[in-house]
C-alpha positions as CSV (number, residue, x, y, z in Angstrom):
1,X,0.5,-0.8,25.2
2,X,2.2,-4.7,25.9
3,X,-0.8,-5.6,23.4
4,X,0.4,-3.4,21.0
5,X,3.7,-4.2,21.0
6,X,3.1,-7.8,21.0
7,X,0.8,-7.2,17.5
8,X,4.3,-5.1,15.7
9,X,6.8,-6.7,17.4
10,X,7.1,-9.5,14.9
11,X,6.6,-7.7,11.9
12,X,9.0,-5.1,12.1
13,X,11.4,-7.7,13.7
14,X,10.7,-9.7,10.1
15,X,11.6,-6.5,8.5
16,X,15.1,-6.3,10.5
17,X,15.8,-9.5,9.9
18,X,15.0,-9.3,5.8
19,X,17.4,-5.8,6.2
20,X,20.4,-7.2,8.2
21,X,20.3,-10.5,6.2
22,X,21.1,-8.1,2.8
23,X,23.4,-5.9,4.7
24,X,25.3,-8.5,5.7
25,X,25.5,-10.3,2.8
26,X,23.6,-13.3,4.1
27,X,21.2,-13.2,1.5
28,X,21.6,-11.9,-2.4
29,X,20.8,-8.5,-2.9
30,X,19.5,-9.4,-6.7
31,X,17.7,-12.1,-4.5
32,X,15.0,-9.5,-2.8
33,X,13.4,-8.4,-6.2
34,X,12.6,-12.0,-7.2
35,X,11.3,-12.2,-3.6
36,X,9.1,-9.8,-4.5
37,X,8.2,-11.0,-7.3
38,X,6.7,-14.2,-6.2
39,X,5.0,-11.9,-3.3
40,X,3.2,-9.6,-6.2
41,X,2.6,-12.0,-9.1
42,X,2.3,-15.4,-7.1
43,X,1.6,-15.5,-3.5
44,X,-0.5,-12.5,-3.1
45,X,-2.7,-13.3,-6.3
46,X,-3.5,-16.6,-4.8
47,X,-4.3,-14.9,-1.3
48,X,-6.7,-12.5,-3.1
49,X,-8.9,-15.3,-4.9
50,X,-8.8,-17.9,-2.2
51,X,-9.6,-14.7,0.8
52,X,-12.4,-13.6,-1.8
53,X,-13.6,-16.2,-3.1
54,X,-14.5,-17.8,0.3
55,X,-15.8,-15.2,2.1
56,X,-19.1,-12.6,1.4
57,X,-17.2,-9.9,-0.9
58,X,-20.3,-8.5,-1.6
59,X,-21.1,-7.2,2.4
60,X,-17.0,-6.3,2.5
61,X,-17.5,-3.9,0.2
62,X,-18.3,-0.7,2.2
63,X,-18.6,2.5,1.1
64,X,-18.3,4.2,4.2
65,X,-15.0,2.6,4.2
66,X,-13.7,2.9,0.9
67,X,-15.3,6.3,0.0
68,X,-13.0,7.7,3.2
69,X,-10.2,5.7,2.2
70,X,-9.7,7.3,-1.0
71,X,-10.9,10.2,-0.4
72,X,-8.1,11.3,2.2
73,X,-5.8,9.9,-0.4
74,X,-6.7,12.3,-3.1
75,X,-6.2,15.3,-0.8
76,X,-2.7,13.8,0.8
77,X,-2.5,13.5,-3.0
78,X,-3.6,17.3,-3.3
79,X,-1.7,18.7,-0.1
80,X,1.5,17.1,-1.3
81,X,1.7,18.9,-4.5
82,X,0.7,22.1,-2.6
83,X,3.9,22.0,-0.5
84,X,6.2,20.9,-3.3
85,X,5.2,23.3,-5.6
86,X,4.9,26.5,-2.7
87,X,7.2,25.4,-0.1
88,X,10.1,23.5,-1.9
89,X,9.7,25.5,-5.3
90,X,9.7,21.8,-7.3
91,X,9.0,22.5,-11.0
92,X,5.4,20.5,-11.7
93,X,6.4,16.9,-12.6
94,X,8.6,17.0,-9.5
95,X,5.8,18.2,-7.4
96,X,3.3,15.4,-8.8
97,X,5.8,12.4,-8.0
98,X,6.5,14.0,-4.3
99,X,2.5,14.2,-4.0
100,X,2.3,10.6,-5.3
101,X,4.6,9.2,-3.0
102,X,2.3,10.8,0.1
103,X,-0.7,9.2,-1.1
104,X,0.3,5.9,-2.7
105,X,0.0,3.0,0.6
106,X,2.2,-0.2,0.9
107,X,-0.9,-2.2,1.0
108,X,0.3,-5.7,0.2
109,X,3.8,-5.8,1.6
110,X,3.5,-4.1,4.2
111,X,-0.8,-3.4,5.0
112,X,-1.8,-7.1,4.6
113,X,0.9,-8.6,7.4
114,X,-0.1,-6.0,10.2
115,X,-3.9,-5.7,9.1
116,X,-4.1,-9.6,9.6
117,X,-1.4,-9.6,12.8
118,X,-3.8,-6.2,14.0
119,X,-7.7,-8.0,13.8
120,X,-7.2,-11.9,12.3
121,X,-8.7,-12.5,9.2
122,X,-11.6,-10.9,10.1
123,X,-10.3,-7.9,8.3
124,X,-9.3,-9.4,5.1
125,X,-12.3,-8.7,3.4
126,X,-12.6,-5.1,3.8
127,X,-9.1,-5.0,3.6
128,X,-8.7,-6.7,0.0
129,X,-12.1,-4.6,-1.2
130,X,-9.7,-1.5,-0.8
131,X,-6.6,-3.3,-2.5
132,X,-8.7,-4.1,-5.1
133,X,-9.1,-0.5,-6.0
134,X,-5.7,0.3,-5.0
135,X,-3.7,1.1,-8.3
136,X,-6.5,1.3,-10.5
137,X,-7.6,4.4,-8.9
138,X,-4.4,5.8,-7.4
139,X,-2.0,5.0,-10.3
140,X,-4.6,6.1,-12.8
141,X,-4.9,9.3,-10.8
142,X,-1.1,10.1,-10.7
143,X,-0.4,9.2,-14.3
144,X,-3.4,11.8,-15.8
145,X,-1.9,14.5,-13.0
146,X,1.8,14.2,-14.0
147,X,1.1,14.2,-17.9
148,X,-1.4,17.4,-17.6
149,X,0.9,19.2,-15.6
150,X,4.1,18.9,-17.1
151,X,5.5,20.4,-20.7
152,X,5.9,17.4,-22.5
153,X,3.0,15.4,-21.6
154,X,1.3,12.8,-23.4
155,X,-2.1,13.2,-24.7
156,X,-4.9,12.3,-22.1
157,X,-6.5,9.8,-24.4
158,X,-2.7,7.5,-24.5
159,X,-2.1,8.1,-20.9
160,X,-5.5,6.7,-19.9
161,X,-4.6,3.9,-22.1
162,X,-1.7,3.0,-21.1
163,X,-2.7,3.5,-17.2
164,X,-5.4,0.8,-17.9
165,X,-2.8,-1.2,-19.4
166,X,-0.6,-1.2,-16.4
167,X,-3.9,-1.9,-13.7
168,X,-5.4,-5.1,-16.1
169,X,-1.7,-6.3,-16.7
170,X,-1.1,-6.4,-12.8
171,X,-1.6,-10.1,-11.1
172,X,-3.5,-8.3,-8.4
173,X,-6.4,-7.5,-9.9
174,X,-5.9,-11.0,-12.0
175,X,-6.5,-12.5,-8.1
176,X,-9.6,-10.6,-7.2
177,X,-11.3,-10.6,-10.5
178,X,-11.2,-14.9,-10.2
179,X,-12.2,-14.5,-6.4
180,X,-14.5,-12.3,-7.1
181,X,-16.3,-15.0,-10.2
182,X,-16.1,-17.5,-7.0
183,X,-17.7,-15.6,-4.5
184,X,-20.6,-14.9,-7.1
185,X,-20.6,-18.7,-8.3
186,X,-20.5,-19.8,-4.4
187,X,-17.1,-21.6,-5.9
188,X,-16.4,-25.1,-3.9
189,X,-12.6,-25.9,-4.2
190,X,-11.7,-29.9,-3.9
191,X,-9.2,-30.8,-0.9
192,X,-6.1,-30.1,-2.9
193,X,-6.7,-27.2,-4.9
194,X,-8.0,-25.7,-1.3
195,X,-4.4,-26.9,0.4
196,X,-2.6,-25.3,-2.3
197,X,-4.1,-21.9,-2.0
198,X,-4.0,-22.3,2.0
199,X,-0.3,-22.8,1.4
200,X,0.5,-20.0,-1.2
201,X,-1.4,-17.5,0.8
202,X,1.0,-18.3,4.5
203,X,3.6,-17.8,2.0
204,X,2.2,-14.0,2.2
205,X,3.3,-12.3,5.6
206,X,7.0,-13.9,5.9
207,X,8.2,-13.2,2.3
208,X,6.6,-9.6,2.1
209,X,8.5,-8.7,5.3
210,X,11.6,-10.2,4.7
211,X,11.8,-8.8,1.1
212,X,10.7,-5.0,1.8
213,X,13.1,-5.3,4.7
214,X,15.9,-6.6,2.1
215,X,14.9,-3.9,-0.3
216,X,15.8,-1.0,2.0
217,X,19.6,-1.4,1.6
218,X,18.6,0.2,-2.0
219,X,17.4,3.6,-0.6
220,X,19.5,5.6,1.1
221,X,18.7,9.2,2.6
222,X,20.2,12.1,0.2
223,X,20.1,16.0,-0.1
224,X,16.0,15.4,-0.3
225,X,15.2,13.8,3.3
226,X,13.1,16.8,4.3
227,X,10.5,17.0,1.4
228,X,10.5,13.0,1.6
229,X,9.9,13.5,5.1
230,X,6.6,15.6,4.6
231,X,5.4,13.2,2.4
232,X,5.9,10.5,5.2
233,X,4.7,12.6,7.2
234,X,1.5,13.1,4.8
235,X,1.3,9.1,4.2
236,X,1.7,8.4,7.8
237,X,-0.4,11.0,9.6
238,X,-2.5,13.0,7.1
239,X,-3.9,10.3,5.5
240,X,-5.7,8.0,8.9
241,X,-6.2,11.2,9.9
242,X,-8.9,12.0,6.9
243,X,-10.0,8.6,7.0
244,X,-11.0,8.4,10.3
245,X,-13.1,11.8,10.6
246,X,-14.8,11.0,7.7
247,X,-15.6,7.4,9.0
248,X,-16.1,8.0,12.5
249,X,-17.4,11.6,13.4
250,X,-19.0,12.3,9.6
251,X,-20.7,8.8,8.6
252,X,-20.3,7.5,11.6
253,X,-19.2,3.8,10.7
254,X,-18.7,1.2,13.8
255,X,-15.2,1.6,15.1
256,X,-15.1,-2.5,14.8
257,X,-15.3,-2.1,10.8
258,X,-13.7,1.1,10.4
259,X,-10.7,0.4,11.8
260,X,-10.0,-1.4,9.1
261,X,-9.4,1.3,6.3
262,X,-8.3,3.6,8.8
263,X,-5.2,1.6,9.6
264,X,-5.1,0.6,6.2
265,X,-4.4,4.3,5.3
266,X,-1.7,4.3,7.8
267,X,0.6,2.0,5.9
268,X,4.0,3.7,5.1
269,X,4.2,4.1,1.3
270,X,4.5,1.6,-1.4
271,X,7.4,0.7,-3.7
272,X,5.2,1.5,-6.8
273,X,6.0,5.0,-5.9
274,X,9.3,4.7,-6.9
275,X,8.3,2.8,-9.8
276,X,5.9,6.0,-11.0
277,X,9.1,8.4,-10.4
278,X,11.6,6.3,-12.5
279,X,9.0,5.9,-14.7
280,X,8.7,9.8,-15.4
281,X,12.4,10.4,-14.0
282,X,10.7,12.8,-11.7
283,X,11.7,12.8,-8.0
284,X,13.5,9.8,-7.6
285,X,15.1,10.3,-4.9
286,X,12.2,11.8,-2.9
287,X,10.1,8.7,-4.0
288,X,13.2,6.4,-3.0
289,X,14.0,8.6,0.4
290,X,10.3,8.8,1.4
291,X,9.9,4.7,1.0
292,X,13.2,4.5,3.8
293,X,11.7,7.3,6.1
294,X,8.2,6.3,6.0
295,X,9.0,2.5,6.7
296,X,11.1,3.0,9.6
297,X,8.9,5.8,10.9
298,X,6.0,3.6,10.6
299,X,7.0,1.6,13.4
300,X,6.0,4.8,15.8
301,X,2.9,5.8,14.1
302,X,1.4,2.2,13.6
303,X,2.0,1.6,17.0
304,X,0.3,5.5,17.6
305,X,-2.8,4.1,15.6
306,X,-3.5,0.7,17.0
307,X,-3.4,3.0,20.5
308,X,-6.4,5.4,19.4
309,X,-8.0,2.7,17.6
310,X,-8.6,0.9,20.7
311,X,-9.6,3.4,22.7
């Protein structure tokens, strides 16, 4: 249990410090978003190409890990429409965004500091063959759901469109497809160009941290804490949960591989999940509440995972 503690301590403790440095107006709160930014569209890009590019993406990518992955996603996906719709009555686009926010995983901001402070870089590679399918799959997923289901949807043909717009527009799939093209090419960086993508991608864990930390102070708990907290609850539990029958006692995948996308799938969720509900104005504040709950109960069930995944 020390061990365990020893592997969160820091990151969560990155989190606070990101958090308390915004609350107490020690850092800009307009700051955090351009924090981000350089995360998403800078940092994390370069991370992705140099990760890929020098390592053998080709064995990484594992369908016994990935099929599992997204597979208990769609059915947290599933389940969390289920409950909206029966159990809170939501009208369907409300139902859709509360199903998206149980399904969609903080991968980068939060998944690739504790998957590299969990197993060493040893787990990058399986780690960024599951990013790599992250939002195409997920977003493109959510955005054909919530414009079938609700009144004034678009056609299929212009959502699909515009979903693909979104994924090949995103500087994370910009830093895979290049590492990818290197990791085919054997790619040999000279000295410098090596040094800068070293440096870019230890920029990763302590801006990620500090910024998602900094963003909480946006979301605060309203009169929707308890359907954000099933979808937590979903995200958090549900979602390893799938992941790791499927890999372990189904297609029985080596515990020292599949622990990778099983704690992957344990992330809290992601911001982009309050991007998709602003985006359709439908269950903002779920999408906003679950992003608060699921982060700080995170702590506890990360901590849960790394337990049964030593066992």
């Amino acid at each position: 249990m020390l061990d365990i503690l020893a592997v969160i301590a820091p990151i969560f403790a990155l989190m606070a410090f990101g958090y308390g440095a915004v609350r107490f107006r020690l850092f800009p709160a307009e700051g955090i978003k351009a924090l981000i930014a350089f995360v998403n569209n800078f940092a994390t890009p370069c991370l992705l190409f140099y990760s890929i590019s020098t390592s053998d993406f080709r064995s990484a990518f594992n369908l016994g890990i990935i099929g599992p992955f997204y597979a208990g996603a769609i059915v947290c996906f599933l389940v969390g429409i289920a409950i909206a719709r029966k159990a809170f009555h939501n009208r369907p686009g409300e139902s859709v965004s509360v199903g998206f926010a149980g399904t969609f995983t903080n991968t980068v901001l939060v998944g690739l500091p504790i998957m590299s402070r969990a197993y060493g870089e040893g787990a990058l590679p399986v780690t960024l063959s599951i990013i790599g399918l992250h939002g195409a799959i997920l977003l493109t997923l959510g955005m054909v759901t919530m414009e079938v289901t609700r009144r004034d949807g678009q056609p299929l043909a212009r959502t699909l469109v515009v979903a693909v717009r979104r994924v090949v527009s995103n500087p994370l799939i910009w830093g895979i497809a290049a590492g990818i093209i290197g990791s085919l090419v054997n790619l040999q960086l000279i000295e410098p160009a090596e040094a800068f993508f070293v440096m870019m991608s230890q920029a990763v864990v302590p801006a990620a941290l500090f910024g998602i930390g900094g963003a909480l102070n946006e979301f605060k708990l309203s009169e929707n804490w308890k359907q954000a907290l099933v979808a937590a609850l979903i995200k958090l539990i549900l979602h390893p949960a799938i992941a790791y029958v499927l890999m372990i006692w189904v297609l029985h995948v080596p515990m020292d591989i599949a622990r990778y996308g099983i704690l992957l799938s344990a992330m809290p969720a992601g911001v982009n999940i309050y991007v998709f509900a602003t985006y359709y104005d439908r269950g903002v504040s779920v999408a906003a509440n679950t992003i608060l709950i699921a982060t700080m109960l995170s702590a506890l069930t990360i901590s849960g995972w790394l337990f049964v995944l030593s066992l």
